[in-house]
C-alpha positions in Angstrom: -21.7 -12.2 6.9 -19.6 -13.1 4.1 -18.2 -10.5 1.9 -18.1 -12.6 -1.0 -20.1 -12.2 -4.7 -22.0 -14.9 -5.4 -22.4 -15.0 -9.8 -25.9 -16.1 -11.3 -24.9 -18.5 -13.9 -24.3 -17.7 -17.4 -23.6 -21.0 -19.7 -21.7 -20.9 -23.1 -21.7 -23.8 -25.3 -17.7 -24.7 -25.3 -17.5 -26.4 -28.8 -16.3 -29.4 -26.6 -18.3 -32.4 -27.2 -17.4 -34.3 -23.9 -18.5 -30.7 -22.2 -22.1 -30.3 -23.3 -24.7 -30.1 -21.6 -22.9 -30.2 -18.4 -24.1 -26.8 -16.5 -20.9 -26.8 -14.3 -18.9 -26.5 -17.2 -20.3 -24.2 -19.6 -21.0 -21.7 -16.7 -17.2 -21.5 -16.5 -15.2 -18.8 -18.5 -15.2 -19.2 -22.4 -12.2 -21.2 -23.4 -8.7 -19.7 -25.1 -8.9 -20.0 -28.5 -5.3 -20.0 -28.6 -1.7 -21.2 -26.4 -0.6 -18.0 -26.7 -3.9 -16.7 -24.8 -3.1 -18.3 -21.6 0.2 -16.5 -21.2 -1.3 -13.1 -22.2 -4.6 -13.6 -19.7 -1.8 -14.0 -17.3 0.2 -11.2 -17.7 -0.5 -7.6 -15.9 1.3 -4.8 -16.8 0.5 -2.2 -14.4 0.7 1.9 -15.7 4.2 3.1 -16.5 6.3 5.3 -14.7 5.6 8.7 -17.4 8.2 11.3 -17.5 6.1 13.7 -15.3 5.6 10.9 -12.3 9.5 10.8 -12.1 10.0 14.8 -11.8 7.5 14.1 -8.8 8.4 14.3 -5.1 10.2 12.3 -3.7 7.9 10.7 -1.5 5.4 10.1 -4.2 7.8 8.3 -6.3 8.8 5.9 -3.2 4.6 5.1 -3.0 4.6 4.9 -6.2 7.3 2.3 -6.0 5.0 -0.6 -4.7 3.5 -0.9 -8.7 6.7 -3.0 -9.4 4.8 -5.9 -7.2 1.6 -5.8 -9.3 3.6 -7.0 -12.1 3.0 -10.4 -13.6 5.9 -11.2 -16.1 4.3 -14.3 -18.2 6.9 -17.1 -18.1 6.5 -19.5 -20.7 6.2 -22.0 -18.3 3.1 -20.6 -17.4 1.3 -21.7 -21.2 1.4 -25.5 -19.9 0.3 -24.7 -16.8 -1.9 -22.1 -17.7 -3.9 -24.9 -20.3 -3.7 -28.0 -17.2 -5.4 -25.7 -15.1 -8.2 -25.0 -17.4 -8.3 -28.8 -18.5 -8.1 -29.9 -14.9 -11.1 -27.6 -13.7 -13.5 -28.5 -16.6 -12.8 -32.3 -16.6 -13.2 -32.7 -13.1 -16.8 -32.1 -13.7 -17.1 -34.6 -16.5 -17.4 -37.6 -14.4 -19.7 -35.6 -12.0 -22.7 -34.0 -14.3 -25.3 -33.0 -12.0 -28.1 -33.6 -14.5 -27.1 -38.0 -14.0 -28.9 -40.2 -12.4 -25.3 -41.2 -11.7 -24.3 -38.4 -10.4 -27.6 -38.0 -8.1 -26.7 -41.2 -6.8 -23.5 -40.3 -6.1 -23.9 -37.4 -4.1 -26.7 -39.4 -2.2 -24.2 -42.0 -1.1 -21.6 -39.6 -0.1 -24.3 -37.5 2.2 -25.8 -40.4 3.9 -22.4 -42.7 3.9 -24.3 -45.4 2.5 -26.4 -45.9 5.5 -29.7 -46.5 3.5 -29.2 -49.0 0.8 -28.2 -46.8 -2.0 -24.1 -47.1 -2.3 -22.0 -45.1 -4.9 -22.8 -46.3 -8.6 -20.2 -49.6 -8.9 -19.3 -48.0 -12.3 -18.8 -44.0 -11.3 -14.9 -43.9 -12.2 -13.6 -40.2 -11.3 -12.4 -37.6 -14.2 -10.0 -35.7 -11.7 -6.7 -35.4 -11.9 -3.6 -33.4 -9.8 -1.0 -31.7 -11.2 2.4 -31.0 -9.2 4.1 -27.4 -10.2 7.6 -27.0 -8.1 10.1 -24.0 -7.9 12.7 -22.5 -5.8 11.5 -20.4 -3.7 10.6 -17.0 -4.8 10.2 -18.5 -8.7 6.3 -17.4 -9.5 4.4 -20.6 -8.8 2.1 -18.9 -6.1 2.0 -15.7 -8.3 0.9 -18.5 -11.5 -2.0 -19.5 -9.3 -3.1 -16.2 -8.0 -3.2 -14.5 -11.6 -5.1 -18.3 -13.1 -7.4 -18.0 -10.6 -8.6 -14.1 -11.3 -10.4 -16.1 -14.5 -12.6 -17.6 -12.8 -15.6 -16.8 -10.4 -15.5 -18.5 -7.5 -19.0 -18.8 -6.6 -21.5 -19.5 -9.3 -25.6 -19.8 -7.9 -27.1 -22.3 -10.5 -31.2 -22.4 -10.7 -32.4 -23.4 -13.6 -30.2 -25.0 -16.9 -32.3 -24.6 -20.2 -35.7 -25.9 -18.2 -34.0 -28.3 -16.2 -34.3 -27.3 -12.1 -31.2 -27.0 -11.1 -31.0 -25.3 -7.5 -27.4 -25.7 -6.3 -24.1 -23.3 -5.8 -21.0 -24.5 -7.3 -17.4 -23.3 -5.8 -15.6 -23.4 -8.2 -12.2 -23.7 -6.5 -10.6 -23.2 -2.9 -7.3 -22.1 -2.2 -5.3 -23.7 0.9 -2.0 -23.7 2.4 -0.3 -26.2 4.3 0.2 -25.0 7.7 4.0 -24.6 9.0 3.3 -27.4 12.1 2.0 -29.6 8.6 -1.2 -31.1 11.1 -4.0 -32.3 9.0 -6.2 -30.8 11.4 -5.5 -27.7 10.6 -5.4 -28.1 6.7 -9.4 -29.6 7.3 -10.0 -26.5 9.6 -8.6 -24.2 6.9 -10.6 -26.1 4.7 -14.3 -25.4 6.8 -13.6 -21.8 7.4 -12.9 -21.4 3.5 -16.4 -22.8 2.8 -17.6 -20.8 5.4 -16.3 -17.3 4.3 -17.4 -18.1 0.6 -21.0 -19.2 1.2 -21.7 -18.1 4.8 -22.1 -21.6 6.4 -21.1 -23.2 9.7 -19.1 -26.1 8.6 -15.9 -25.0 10.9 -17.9 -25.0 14.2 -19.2 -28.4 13.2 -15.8 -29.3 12.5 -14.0 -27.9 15.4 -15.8 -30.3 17.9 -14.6 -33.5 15.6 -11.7 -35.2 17.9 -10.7 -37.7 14.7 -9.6 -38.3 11.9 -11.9 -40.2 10.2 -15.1 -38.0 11.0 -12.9 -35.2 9.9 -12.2 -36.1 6.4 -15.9 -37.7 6.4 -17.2 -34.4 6.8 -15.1 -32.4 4.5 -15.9 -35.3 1.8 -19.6 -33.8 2.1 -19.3 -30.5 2.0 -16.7 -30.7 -0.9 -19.6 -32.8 -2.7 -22.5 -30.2 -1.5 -20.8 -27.5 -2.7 -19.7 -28.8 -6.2 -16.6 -28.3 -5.4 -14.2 -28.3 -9.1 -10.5 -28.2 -8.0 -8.5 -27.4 -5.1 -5.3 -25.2 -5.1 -3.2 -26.6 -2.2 0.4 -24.5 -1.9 3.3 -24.2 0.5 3.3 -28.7 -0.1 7.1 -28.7 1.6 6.0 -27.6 4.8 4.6 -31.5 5.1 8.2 -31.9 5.9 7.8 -30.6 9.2 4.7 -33.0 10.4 5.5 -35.3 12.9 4.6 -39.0 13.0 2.3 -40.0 10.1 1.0 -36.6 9.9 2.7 -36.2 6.3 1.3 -39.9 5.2 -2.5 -38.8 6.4 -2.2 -35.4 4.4 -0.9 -37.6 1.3 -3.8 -39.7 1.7 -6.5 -37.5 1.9 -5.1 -35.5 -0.9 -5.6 -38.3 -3.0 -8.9 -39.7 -1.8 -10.0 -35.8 -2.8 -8.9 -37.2 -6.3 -9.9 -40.7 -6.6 -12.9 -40.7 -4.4 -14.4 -37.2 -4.5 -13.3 -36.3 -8.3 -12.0 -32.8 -7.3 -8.9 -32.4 -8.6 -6.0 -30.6 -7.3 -3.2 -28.9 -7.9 -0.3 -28.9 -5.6 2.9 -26.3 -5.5 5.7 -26.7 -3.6 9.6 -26.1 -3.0 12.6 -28.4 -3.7 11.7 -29.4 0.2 9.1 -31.5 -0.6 11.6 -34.6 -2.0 12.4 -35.2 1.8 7.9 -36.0 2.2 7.5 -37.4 -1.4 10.4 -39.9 -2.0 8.8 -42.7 0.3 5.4 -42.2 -0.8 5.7 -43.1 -4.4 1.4 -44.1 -4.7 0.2 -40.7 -3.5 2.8 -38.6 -5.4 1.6 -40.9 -9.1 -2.1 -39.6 -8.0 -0.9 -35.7 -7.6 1.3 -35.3 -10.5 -1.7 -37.6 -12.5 -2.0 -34.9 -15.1 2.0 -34.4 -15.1 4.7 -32.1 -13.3 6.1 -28.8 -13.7 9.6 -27.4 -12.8 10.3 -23.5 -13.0 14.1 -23.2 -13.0 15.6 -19.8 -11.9 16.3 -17.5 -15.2 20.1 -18.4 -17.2 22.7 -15.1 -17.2 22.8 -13.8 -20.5 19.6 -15.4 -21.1 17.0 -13.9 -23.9 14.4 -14.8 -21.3 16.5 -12.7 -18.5 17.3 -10.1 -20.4 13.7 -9.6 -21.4 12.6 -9.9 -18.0 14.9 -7.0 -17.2 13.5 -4.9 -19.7 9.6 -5.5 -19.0 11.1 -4.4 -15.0 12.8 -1.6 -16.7 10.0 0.6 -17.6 9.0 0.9 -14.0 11.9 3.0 -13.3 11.0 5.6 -10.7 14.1 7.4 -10.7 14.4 11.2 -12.4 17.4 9.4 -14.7 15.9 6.7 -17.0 19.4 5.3 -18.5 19.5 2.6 -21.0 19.7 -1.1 -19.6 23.1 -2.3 -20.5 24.9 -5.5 -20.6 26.8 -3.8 -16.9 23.0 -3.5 -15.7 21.8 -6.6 -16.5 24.9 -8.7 -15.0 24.9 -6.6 -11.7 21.2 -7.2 -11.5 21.8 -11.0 -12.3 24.5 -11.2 -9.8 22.6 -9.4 -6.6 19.0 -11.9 -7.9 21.0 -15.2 -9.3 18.0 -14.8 -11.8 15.4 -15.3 -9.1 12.1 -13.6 -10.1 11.0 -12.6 -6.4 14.9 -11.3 -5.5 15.2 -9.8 -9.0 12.0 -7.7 -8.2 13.5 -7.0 -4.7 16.4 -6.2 -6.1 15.8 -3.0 -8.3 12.9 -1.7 -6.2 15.2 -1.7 -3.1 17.4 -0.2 -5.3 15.7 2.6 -6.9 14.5 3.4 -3.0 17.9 4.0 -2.1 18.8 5.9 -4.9 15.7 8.3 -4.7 16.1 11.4 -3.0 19.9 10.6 -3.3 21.8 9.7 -7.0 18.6 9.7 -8.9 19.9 7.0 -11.2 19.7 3.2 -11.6 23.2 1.7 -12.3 25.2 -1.6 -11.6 27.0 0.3 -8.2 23.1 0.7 -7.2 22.5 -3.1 -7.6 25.8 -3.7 -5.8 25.0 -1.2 -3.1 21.8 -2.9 -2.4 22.8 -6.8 -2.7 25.5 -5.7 0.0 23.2 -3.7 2.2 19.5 -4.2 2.2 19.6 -7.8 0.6 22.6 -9.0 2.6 20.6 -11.3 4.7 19.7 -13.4 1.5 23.3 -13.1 0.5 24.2 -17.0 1.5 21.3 -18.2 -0.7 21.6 -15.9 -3.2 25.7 -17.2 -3.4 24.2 -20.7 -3.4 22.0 -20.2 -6.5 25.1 -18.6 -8.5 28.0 -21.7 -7.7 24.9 -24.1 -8.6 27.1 -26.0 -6.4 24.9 -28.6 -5.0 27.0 -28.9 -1.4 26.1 -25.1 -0.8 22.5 -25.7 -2.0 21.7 -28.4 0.1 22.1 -26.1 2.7 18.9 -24.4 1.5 16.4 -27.3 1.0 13.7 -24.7 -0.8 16.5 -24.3 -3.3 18.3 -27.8 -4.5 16.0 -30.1 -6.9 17.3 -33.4 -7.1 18.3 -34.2 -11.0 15.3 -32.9 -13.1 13.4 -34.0 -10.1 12.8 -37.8 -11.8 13.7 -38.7 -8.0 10.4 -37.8 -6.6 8.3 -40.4 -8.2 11.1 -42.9 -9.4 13.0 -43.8 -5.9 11.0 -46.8 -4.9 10.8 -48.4 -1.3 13.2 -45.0 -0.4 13.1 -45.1 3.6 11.4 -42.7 5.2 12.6 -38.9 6.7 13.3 -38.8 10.2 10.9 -37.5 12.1 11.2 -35.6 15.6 9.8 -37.4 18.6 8.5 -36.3 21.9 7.0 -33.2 20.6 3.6 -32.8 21.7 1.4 -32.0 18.8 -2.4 -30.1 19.0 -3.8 -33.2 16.4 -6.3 -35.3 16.3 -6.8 -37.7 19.2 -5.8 -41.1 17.1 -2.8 -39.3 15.4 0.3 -40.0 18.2 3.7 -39.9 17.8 5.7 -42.9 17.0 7.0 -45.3 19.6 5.7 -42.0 22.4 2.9 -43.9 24.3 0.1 -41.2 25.6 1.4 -41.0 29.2 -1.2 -42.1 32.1 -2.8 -39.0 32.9 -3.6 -38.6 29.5 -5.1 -41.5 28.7 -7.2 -41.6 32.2 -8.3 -38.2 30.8 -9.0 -39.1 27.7 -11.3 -42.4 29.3 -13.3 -39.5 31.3 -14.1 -37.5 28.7 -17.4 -37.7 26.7 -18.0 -37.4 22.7 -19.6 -33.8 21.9 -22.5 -34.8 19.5 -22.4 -33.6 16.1 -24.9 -32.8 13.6 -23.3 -33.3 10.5 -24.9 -31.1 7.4 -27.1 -33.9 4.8 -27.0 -32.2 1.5 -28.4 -34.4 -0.4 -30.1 -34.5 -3.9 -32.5 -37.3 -3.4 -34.0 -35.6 -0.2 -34.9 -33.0 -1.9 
């Protein structure tokens, strides 16, 4: 059974006039009151290091180590994202009030397909948007949307809104990842067993026995509209550089028909790597970066946004020695990270674990000792990040933005990637690889074998 808490509703008036008297919204969190609050709601400053803890044991102090990685440094990057998020998941609901006739109507079409005279409302327009947040790899976007999402409760179980029956869960949002092999069969199967952890369904069994595309998507489209669903986090975007054929297209696609069709808006993060997917698909990126883009750039040497970095890090020192940070620190520190937040980190808590037990003292020979040793696999990148020579950066496609990354929506009718052929591909049945015919066997197989019924959920508010 699920092991997931399932909140009774508790609504707050939001002061918003376009937001009242929509149950959906006003059971979400109570707004900021200020910019300023969405960077410090962010931030998580585990319990420092005290004087005693670093006359421990050895072995204590390395366990104790592993507090650097609940740290959450608020970037200020992470105000205007911070604020889209909380725009994006309350104004997706605008356009889908569950107390409409519209609305009813709506989610009546989208059970029963149309089938029974009553289509989707000719003047429903959607009030979803996607926002598009890009970084190198290793630059906080993933740990943005894991500390945004903590304000929220995932599951809310609405019954009853001032007098009005309302009987109905509402996820909030889902978090997804684009599979490495990029197949849009997996991103909808990740999709199912999401629901099905949350609420304790049986969408992904239902799912598994769909052999295309189009019942696929026309599935999730209903249980994304039966469970309310308010916005989707989708991350690791660049790996849709590895799908083959029009894998890459059909993921673009159904990302924005989530959007357009469903109102459930999104928000996508991604690498550098995704200009090689995006650049010939100029409609579907306009619809994901609807509500704008953001760009987190590594951290500047001799920055005051560095140096402060270094000293929030600082007061997690482990080591019996607590020097002070000095300008020698901080450019040893830079030059073993390149101002990297996730190789920063690395960097002084391998650092203080070598020097435990040994020097007891954090210094810029420690941060040389460790970029030389312990980090020297990411040496190469880490080289490639300080020239900010784009010939060496190219080599690392998670690391080179094309210039301020206008490229990705302005290069028009740009051709598309190459994509490897003749690699056989566990996708959906009408998915094949271009100019690779199915060979004979395959399609006298594929004549021999018989649809597996499927009983498709009907949540829907008119049947009620």
């Amino acid at each position: 059974m699920k092991d997931v808490e399932i909140f009774p509703a508790v609504y707050h008036d939001t002061g918003v006039s376009r937001f009242a008297g929509n149950p959906f919204i006003e059971a979400m969190p109570p707004l900021e009151q200020s910019k300023s609050d969405f960077l410090t709601n962010l931030a998580h400053y585990p319990a420092k290091p005290s004087a005693t803890l670093r006359r421990s044991s050895e072995v204590v102090r390395l366990m104790e180590l592993s507090t650097i990685n609940d740290i959450v440094y608020p970037f200020p990057e992470y105000q205007k994202a911070g604020f889209t998020l909380a725009k994006m998941a309350r104004d997706t609901y605008v356009a889908r009030h569950p107390l409409t006739t519209m609305d009813r109507q709506r989610r009546h079409a989208i059970a029963t397909t149309g089938t029974n005279g009553l289509p989707m409302p000719a003047d429903w327009k959607p009030s979803a948007k996607g926002y598009f947040m890009m970084s190198v790899s290793g630059q906080g976007k993933t740990t943005f949307a894991a500390a945004a999402l903590l304000r929220y409760k995932q599951v809310i179980c609405h019954s009853n809104y001032h007098g009005a029956d309302l009987k109905c869960h509402q996820v909030v949002y889902v978090l997804l990842r684009v599979p490495h092999d990029a197949t849009l069969k997996s991103l909808c199967l990740q999709f199912f067993n999401e629901i099905d952890r949350l609420l304790g369904t049986d969408y992904s069994r239902k799912a598994a026995a769909l052999r295309n595309i189009a019942p696929m998507v026309d599935l999730m489209n209903k249980v994304a509209t039966a469970v309310s669903l308010g916005f989707i986090v989708v991350d690791e975007v660049q790996n849709l550089r590895s799908a083959r054929a029009q894998n890459a297209e059909l993921v673009l696609n159904l990302f924005s028909e989530i959007i357009e069709r469903l109102g459930i808006s999104l928000l996508a993060l991604a690498t550098p790597a995704v200009q090689a997917v995006v650049e010939g698909a100029v409609r579907n990126t306009r619809k994901l970066a609807s509500f704008g883009s953001l760009v987190i750039e590594p951290m500047a040497r001799n920055s005051p946004q560095w140096e402060e970095f270094c000293d929030t890090y600082w007061d997690y020192t482990f080591v019996k020695t607590k020097t002070k940070l000095t300008k020698e620190i901080l450019d040893a520190w830079y030059t073993a990270s390149a101002g990297n937040t996730a190789f920063a980190a690395l960097a002084f808590t391998l650092s203080q674990h070598n020097e435990i037990g040994g020097r007891e003292i954090i210094d810029a020979t420690a941060f040389q000792r460790t970029a030389a040793t312990d980090m020297a696999f990411l040496g190469p990148a880490i080289a490639a990040l300080l020239s900010k020579n784009p010939a060496k950066l190219r080599m690392f496609d998670d690391l080179l933005f094309s210039p301020r990354y206008k490229a990705m929506r302005a290069l028009l009718g740009a051709e598309e990637p190459a994509r490897p052929k003749g690699v056989k591909n566990d996708e959906f049945d009408d998915v094949h690889e271009e100019s690779v015919p199915p060979s004979p066997a395959a399609t006298k197989n594929k004549k021999r074998a018989s649809p597996r019924p499927v009983d498709l959920p009907l949540e829907d508010p008119l049947a009620r």
